[in-house]
N, C-alpha and C positions, 0 to 999 in steps of 0.2 A: 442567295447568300444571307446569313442570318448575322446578328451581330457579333458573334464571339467567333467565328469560321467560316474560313473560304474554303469550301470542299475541295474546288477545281485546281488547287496549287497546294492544297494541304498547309496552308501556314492561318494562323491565329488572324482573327481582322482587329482586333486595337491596339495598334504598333506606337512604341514612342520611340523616339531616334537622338543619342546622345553623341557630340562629337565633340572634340578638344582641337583647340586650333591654337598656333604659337602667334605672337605678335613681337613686333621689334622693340627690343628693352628701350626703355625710357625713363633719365635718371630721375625726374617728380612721377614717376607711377612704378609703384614696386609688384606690380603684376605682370606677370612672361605669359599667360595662355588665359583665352577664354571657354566658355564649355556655351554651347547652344542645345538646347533642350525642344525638340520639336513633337509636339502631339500629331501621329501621323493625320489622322480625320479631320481635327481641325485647320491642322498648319500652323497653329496658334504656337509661337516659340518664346524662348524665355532666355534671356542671355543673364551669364553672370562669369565675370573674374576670377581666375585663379592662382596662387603662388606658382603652382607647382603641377605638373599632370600624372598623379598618384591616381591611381583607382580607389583610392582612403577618403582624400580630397575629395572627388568628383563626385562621391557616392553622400560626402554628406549634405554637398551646394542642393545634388539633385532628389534628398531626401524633404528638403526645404521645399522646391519645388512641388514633386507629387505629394504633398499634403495640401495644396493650396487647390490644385489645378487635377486631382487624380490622377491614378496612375493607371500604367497601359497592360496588359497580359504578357507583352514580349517587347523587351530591351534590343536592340542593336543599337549600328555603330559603323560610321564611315572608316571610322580606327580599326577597326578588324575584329573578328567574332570573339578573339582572346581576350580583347578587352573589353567588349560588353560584359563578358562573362565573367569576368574578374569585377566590375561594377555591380553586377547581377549579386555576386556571390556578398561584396562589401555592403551592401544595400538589404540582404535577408539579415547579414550579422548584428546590423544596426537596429534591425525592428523585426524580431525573432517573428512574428505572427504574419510578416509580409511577404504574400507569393507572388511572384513576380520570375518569367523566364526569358533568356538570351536567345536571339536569335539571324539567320543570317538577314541582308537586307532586301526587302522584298519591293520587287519591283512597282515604279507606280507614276503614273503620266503627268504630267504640269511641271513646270520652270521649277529648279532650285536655286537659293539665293547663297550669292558669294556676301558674308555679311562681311569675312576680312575684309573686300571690296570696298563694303558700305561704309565700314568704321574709317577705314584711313582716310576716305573719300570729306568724312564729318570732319577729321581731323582738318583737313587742309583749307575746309571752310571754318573751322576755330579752333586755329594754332594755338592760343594760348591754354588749351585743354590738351587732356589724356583721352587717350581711344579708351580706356576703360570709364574715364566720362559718359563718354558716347555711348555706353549699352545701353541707355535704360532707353536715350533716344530713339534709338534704332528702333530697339523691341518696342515701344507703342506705335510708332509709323509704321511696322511690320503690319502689325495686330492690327489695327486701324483700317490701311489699304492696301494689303498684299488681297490681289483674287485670287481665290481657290478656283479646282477646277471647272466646281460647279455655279461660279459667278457670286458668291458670297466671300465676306472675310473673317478670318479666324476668328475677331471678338463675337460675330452672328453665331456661327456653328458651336464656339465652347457656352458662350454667358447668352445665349437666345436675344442680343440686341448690343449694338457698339454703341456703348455708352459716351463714350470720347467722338465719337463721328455728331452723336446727336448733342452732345456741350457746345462744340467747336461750331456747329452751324447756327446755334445761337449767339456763338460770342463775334460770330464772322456779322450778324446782324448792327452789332453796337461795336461794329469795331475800333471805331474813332473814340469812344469813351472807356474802353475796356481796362487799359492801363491805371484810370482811376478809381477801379471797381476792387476793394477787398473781401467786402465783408459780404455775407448771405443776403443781408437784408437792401442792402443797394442795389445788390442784383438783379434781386426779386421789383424792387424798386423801378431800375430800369427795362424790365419784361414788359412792369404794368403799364409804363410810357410808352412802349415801344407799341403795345396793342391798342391799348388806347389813339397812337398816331393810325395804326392802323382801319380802326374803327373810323376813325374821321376820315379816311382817304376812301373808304369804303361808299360812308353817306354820302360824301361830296359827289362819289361816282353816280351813287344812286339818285342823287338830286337833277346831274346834269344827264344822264340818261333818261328820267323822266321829264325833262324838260326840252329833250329833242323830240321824245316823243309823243307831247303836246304840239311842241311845234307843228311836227310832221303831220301828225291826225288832221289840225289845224290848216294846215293847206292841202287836205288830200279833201277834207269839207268845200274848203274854197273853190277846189277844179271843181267838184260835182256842180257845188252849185251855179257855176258860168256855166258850166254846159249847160 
């Protein structure tokens, strides 16, 4: 299988997957539906808010999108082939030179995520927010640590390293001070404290490591010489 075709099912291999989902109105958030944008290969997904589930709407949130993140050779849609296609069709009108085809959904092994789930789920742990709050949440905790099927996650496979995994395991380091850390240069500040502790936990290792093993030498001299 090469990258642009899968002979054996006859469908295109770099699939993107757009779906509209309704949410319960809520009178501080004037958005009714979200739209989930999923890069089939990576899994890497992008949520964003909607007034309205127009094909006009969708096509221009998701035109935002694949400028950022590239775009796929074949559009689907859990919504049905009608409306890819009408997304498909709203998506050439808006960038005359952009080929891009609809297609049904092709089948494909590993967990898919209920993010409606996810959102109301944030909601009830911060009531005083909107699920449309909650997107952006969601989408970097996806990104971050959803596993693909090949044990990697979506930011590895699209950007070659998860940038947010390798921040987060430094700020998990200086947790206790993090809250008073703003600026670049404190930061930087506390890395160099933080190695520097390290360094000295290191020598002290190596101090008391070479000091057992004077010991040691030191009585393994002693037994010889009583015998």
């Amino acid at each position: 299988m090469n990258s642009h075709c899968n002979a054996a099912n006859k469908k295109l291999y770099h699939r993107g997957q757009i779906d509209v989902i309704d949410m319960p109105v809520q009178l501080s958030c004037s958005y009714k539906y979200f739209l989930v944008y999923e890069d089939q290969i990576s899994r890497f997904v992008v949520l964003k808010g909607l007034h309205g589930n127009t094909a006009n709407e969708v096509a221009v949130k998701l035109l935002d999108i694949l400028a950022i993140i590239g775009a796929p050779q074949v559009l689907q849609s859990t919504n049905g082939r009608k409306f890819a296609k009408e997304i498909v069709q709203e998506l050439r009108l808006l960038w005359k030179d952009f080929m891009i085809l609809h297609g049904e959904i092709a089948e494909r092994t590993g967990q898919n995520r209920d993010f409606k789930s996810l959102l109301e789920c944030w909601v009830e742990e911060n009531p005083t927010k909107t699920w449309h709050e909650a997107l952006k949440h969601i989408q970097i905790f996806q990104n971050s640590t959803f596993r693909c099927e090949n044990g990697k996650i979506p930011y590895d496979i699209l950007f070659g390293r998860n940038v947010h995994k390798e921040f987060q395991k430094r700020t998990n380091v200086i947790n206790s001070t993090r809250d008073n850390v703003w600026a670049e240069e404190e930061w930087i500040g506390l890395l160099s404290n933080d190695q520097d502790e390290v360094k000295k936990e290191d020598r002290q290792q190596f101090i008391e490591d070479s000091t057992f093993a004077n010991v040691r030498d030191t009585d393994t001299v002693s037994t010889i010489l009583i015998m």
